[in-house]
Structure formats: structure tokens, C-alpha cells
N, C-alpha and C positions, 0 to 999 in steps of 0.2 A: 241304327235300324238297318235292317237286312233285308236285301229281296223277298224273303219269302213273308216277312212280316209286311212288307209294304203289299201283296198281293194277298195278304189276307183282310187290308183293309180296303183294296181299291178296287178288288171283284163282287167282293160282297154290295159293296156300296153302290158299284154301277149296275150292278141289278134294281137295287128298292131305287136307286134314280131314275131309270129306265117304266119301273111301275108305275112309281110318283107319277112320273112328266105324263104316261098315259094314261093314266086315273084322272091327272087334273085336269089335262085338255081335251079326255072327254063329258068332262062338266062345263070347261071353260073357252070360249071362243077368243083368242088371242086375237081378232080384233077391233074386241070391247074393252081391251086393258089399252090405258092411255098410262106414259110415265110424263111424271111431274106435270100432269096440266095442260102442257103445250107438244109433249112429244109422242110419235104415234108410229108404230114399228112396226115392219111388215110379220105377217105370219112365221115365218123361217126364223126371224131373230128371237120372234117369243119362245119359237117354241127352243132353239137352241140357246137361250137363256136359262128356260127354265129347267130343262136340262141340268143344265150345268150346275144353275144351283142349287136343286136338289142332289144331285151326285156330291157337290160340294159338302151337304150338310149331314149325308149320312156315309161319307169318308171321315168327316169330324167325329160324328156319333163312334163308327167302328173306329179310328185312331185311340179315343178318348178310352172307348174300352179293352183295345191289347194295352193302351198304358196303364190302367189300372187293374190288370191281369195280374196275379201276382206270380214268379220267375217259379219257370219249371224245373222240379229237385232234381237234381244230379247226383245227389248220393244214391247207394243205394241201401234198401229196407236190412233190416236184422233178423240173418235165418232164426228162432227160435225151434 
């Protein structure tokens, strides 16, 4: 993998990450999210959690689709 392919999956991504996390926390009050029961995290971690892993999940998404891209032709066409 090449720079330019990794910047085609890691800007894309930190945009819809960047929406996500402000879409969701402006529905959601980070905090009234409790993790596991007993643990309770300040504002700043949720939100650079959730951040993260949304940015995470649609680097996966765009990864998943330059890899199932299929390889750009290098020949070229047939004057006819």
C-alpha cells in the first residue's frame, strides 16, 4: 500500500468520523453513557473515544473498498 492510497482511505474517513461523533453527540450526552456498569468517564474521553471509533470504522469501510476496487488498466485501448 502506497501513500496515496492510504490518504485516500484516511481523509475520507476522518471526515464521516468527524460527522458521526458530531451527529451523535449532538443527540447524545456523554454523560449518561456509563462503560461496563461501574465505569463513568469524563466528557473529553467520550467524546475522543467516540471519535476514534468511528474514524476507525469508516477507515475499515473505505480500506475494505480501495481493496475490493478492482486494479487500474495499464494497457492501453485499440486505435480502431
Amino acid at each position: 500500500m502506497n501513500w496515496r492510497s492510504l490518504m485516500w482511505i484516511l481523509w475520507p474517513s476522518f471526515l464521516v468520523g468527524a460527522a458521526t461523533s458530531a451527529t451523535v453527540f449532538a443527540m447524545v450526552d456523554p454523560l449518561d453513557l456509563v462503560l461496563f456498569g461501574a465505569v463513568q468517564l469524563s466528557r473529553q474521553a467520550v467524546y475522543a473515544g467516540g471519535f476514534f471509533l468511528f474514524w476507525l470504522m469508516a477507515a475499515l469501510s473505505s480500506a475494505l473498498s480501495l481493496f475490493m476496487a478492482p486494479p487500474p488498466r495499464t494497457e492501453e485501448p485499440d486505435d480502431f
